[in-house]
N, C-alpha and C positions, 0 to 999 in steps of 0.2 A: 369583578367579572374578568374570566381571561380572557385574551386573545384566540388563543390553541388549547383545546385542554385535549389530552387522551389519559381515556381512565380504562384499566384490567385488560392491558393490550398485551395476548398472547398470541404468538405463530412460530408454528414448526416445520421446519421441512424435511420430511422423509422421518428419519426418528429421531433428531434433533430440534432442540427447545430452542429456539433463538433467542423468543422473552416468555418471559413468566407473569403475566399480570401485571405489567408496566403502568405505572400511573407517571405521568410529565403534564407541567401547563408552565406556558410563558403570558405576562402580564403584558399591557400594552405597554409602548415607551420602555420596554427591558429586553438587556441584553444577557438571554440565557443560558450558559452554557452548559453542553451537554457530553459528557467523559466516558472515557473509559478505556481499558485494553482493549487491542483487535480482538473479535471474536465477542466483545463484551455484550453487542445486540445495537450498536448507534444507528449504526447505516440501515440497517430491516427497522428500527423506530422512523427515521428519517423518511423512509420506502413509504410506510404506514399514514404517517401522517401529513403525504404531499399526495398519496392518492396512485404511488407507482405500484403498490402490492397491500391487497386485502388480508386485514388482519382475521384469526381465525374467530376471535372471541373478543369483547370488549367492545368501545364506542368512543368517536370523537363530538366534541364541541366546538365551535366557533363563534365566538361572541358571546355564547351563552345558552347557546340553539345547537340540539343535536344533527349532527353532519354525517357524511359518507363522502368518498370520492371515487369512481369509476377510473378514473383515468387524472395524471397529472394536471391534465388539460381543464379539467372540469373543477380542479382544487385551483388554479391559476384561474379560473374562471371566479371563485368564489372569494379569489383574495390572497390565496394562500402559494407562493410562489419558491421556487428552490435553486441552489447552485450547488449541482453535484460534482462530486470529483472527477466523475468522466466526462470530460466536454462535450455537448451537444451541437459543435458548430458544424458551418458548413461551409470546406475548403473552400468548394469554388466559386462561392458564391461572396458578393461583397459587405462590410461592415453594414450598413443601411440596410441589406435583405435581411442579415441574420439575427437585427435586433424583431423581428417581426413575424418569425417563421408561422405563419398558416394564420395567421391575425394581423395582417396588414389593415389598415384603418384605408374606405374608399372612398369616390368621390362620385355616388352614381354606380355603374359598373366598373370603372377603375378605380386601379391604385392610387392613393392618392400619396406622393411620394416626397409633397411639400409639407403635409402635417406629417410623414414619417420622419422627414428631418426636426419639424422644430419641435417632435417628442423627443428626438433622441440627440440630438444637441448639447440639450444642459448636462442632459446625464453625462454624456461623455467627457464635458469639459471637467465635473466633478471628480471625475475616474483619473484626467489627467491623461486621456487616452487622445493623441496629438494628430494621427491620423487624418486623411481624407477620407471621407465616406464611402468612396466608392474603388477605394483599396481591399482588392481579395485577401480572405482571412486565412490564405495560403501563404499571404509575404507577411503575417504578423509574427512576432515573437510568442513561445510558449505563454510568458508572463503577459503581453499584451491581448492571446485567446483569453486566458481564463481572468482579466478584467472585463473583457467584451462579455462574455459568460455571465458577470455579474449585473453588466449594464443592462442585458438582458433581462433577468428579472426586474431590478428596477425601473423599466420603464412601465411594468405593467401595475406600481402604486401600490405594491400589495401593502394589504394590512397584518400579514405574518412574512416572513423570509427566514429561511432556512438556510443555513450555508454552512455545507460540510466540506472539512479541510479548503474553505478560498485560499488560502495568501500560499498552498504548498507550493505553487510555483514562482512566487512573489519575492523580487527582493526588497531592501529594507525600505526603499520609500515607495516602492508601489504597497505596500501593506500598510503604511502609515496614510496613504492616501484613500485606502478600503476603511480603516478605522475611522477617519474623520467621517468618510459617508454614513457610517453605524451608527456616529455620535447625533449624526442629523434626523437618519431615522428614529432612534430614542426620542427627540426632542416631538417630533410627527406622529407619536403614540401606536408606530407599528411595533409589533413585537416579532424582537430577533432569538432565534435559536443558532447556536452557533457552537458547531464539533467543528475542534480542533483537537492533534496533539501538539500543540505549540504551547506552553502553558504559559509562556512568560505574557503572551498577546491575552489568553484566557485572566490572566490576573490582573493585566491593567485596561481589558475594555468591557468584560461584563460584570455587571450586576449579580447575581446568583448563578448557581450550580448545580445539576443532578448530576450522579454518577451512577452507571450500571456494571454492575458485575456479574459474567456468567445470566445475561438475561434478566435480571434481576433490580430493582434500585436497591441501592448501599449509602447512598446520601442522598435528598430530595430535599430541592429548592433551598439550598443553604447561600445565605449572606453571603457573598464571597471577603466580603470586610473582615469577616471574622475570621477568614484560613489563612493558613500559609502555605507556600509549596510544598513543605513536606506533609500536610496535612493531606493535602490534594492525591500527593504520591501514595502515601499511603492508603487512603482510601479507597485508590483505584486498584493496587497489590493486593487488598485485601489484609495488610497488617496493621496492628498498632507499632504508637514507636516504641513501645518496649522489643517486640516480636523485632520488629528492623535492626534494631540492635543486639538484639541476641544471633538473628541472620549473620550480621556482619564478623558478630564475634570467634562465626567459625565449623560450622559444617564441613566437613570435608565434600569437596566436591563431586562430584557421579563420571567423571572422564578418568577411562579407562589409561593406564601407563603404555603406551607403545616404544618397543625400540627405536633407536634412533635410526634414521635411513641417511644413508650417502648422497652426495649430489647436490647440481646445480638446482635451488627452488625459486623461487617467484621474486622479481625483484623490478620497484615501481620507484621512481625517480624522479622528482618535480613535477608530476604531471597536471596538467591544465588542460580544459575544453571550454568549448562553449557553450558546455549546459553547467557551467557553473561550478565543475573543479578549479580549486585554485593552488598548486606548488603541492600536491602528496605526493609522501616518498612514504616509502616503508619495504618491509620483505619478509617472505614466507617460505619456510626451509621444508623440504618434501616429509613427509609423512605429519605436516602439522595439519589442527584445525583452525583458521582465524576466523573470527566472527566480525561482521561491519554492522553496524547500527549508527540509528539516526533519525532525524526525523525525515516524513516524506520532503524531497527535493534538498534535503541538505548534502549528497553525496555519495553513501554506500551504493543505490544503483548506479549511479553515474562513472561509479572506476569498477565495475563488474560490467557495463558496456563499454568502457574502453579497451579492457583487458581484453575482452572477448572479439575485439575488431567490430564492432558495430555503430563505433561512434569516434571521428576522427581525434587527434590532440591538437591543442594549439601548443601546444609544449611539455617539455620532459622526455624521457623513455622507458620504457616498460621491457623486459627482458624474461622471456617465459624458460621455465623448467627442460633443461637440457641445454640454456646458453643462447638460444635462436631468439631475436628483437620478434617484436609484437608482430603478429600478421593484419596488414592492411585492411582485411577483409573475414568474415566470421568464417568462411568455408574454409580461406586457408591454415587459417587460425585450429580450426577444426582437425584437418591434414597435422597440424601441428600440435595436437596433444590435448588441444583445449575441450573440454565438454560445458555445456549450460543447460542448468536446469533449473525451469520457470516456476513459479506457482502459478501463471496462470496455464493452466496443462490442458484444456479443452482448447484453448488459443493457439500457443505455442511447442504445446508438449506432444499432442497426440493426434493419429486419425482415426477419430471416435468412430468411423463409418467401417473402419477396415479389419480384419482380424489382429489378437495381442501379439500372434508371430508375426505377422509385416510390421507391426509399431516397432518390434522388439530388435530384428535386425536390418531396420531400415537405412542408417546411418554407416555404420562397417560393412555391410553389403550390397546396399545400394547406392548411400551417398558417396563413400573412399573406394568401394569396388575392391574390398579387400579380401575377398573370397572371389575372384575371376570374375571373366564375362557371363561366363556358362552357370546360373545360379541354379541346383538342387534342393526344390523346394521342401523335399522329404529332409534334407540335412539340414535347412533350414530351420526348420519347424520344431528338429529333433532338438538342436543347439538354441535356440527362444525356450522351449519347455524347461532345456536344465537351467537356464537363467532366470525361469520365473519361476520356480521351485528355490533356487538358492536366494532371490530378493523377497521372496513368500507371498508371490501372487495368489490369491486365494479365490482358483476359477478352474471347475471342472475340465477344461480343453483353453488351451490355447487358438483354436480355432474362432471362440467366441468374441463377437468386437469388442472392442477397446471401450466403448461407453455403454458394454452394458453391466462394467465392474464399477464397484462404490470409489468414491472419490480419492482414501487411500489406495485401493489397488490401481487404479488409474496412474497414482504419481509411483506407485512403484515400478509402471510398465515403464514407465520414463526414466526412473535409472536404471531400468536393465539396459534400456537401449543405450544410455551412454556408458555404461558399466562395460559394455560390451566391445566398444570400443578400447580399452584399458586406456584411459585416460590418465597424463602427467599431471594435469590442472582440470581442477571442478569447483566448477560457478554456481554458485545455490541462491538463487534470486526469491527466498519466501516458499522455499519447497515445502512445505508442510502448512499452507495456509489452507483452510478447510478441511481438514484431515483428522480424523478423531484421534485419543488420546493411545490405544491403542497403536496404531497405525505410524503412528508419529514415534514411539519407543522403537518399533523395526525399524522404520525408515534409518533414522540415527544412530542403530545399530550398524547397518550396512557401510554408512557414511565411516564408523570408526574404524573399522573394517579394510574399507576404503584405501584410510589414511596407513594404516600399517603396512600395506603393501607400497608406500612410497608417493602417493599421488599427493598434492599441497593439494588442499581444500578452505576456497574462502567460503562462507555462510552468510548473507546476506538473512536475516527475520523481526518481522515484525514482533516477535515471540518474547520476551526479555526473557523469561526463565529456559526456554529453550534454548539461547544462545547460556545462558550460566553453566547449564548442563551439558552440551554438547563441544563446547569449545573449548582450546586450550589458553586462548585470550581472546580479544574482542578490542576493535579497533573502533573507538566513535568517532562520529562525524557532527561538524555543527560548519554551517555557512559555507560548504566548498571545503572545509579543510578537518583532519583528522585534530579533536582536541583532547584527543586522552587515549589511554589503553588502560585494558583494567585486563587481571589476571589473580589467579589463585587466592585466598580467602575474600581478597576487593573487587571480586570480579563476581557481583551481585546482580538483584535485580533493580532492587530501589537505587544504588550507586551507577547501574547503566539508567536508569529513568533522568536520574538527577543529573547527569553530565549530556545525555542527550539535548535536554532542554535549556540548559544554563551554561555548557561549554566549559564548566568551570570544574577542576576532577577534588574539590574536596567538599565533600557531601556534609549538611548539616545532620545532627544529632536529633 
């Protein structure tokens, strides 16, 4: 009997397949992990089977007994409990309240706040989590939330736990402390599902394996005993190692030759923070494309917030395009050349409520006030149309809001608007995450584009084949610090998978 089973779990959103007839079960006492590339379908699996999002088609079990869940609340009610990537805590309120949100256990009509401590006690001693109780989860460390996050589920006993990417904010012995609690729950016959892209954690703490590809399963419930990393990599590329090695041995790459452009370009020096950079140096000469990769919390976003003034240094210096040190601040930074663009573009990128001409010259017109006081919204309107014609907005009037265009036209309104600007440096933080495939070939057109007229362009993506294809090299990240560069025939996807996760730049066979 499983634990979890879902069987023929499909859901689409809008005209994309997220999965295809998913079949997944995890056994009691196992820890099972669950793969794949971004986009592969984990997270909407995850959604599905904690109850955050109704699948279209298909059915779960639990125990053995067919289930449903309305709400996570009612799958946490049934057993079935989760730690997502987005923390659900709450700043101002104290360690003690947040293990208990809307389930406080009473005494009468009160709280009763002496069984919420000696539930939540053990757990936290387990976690390693040192704190006083009644410490706001505003003075906690990033890594000490997303323990509390997990202690949270744990307090509630479940008999499945789900936990997607825990340990990305985790350093080595807070994760080795989340591993030992795994090892306890095994021994307690819950059963764990666990996404991660960490794989080296994937290969020494679970049990079996599913991998999905493109919505799809490509390996189900496999021994992990019996793989190896590159078996793993593979599977999730979708290649065999013949194919990997014929990759290696030499396609000529898809980036375009641009002339070489003159000038001071990007130049990053020992840099250190406190979210975990530790001594990167490197430099990017104007007209390139660098790509950063990584795993989540190992780095690449965290020197694309520095760069950008959003996140102080504890040490090094950064020196932007033109010769001028970092700006303190992202506005002046801004003032100074710099552009960023997010993939999350409904958050950061856009105002989905306004029309694509206010998105378009929002920033050079109204943020730098580079066109006067006195703004002509007739000239306004006219200079957004020929920007959304030349980035290939595809919307009858730029008059029409910003969210009522598809997801790629969405992030294209977003680099008009920094386009617009003519930007020295551009920050790509996952711009093409949710973007169809079409959508994504423009986008990366424009980007090359871009780069030829002199602009240094770093790329941050989840994407491996994305960054193969659009970059002129690729800078990885492992622990805070750059452990490789891959470039021209080595500058793959399985070869970026494999130094991602292992820090180490020569790839097995």
């Amino acid at each position: 009997m499983y634990a979890l089973q879902a069987q023929g779990i499909a859901k689409a959103y809008g005209g994309v397949r997220a999965l295809k007839g998913v079949d997944f079960a995890v056994r009691p006492g196992s820890v099972h992990a669950l793969l794949g590339e971004n986009g592969a379908g984990k997270s909407t699996l995850v959604k599905i089977m904690t109850g955050a999002v109704r699948p279209d088609t298909g059915s779960l079990r639990l125990m053995g007994a067919e289930t449903s869940f309305r709400s996570t609340a009612q799958a946490l009610s049934k057993g079935v409990a989760v730690v997502a990537q987005e923390l659900s805590l709450f700043p101002h309120l104290d360690i003690l309240d947040n293990l208990f949100p809307m389930r406080e256990p009473r005494l009468g009509p009160l709280i009763d706040r002496r069984r919420m401590r000696d539930l939540a006690l053990p757990v936290l001693e387990e976690l390693g989590i040192e704190r006083r109780l009644t410490t706001p989860v505003s003075a906690l460390t990033l890594a000490e939330r997303q323990l509390l996050e997990i202690a949270k589920a744990l307090i509630s006993q479940p008999s499945v736990l789900l936990l997607d990417e825990p340990t990305s904010a985790l350093e080595a012995g807070e994760s080795e402390r989340l591993l030992k609690i795994l090892r306890i729950l095994r021994t307690r016959k819950v059963g764990v599902v666990f996404v991660s892209h960490i794989l080296e954690e994937v290969m020494s703490l679970c049990d079996e394996v599913t991998i999905l590809q493109d919505g799809k399963v490509v390996l189900a419930q496999a021994d992990l005993k019996t793989l190896t990393m590159p078996d793993i990599v593979a599977a999730m590329l979708g290649t065999t190692g013949e194919a990997r090695r014929a990759e290696r041995a030499a396609v000529p790459r898809a980036v375009p030759a641009r002339p070489a452009v003159s000038g001071n370009g990007l130049k990053v020096t020992g840099v250190s923070t406190a979210d975990g950079l530790s001594g990167v140096s490197f430099a990017a000469e104007p007209g390139e494309i660098v790509g950063l990769s990584g795993l989540a919390g190992s780095g690449p976003a965290a020197i694309i917030a520095a760069i950008a003034g959003l996140t102080p240094l504890t040490g090094g210096r950064i020196s932007l395009p033109g010769g001028r040190d970092r700006s303190p601040s992202f506005r002046e930074a801004v003032r100074n050349g710099v552009a960023f663009v997010s993939g999350d573009r409904r958050k950061l990128g856009l105002m989905l409520d306004k029309p694509i001409w206010e998105n378009i010259v929002q920033v050079r017109s109204v943020g730098l006030a580079r066109d006067g006081g006195l703004l002509a919204t007739g000239t306004l309107r006219q200079r957004a149309a020929r920007l959304a014609e030349q980035v290939g907005v595809k919307s009858p009037s730029v008059l029409l809001a910003a969210g009522s265009l598809s997801g790629g036209n969405q992030q294209k309104v977003v680099l008009a608007k920094w386009l617009d600007c003519g930007p020295t440096l551009l920050l790509l933080d996952d711009p093409t995450r949710g973007v169809d495939i079409g959508a994504r070939a423009e986008i990366n057109q424009l980007l090359q584009q871009t780069a030829t007229k002199g602009a240094v362009i770093l790329y941050l993506s989840t994407d491996l084949e994305e960054l193969v294809t659009s970059c002129d090299r690729v800078l990885v990240f492992h622990r805070g610090r750059i452990c490789g560069e891959l470039s021209g025939p080595r500058l793959t996807a399985p070869a970026l998978s494999h130094l991602m996760n292992t820090g180490e730049m020569t790839e097995p066979v």
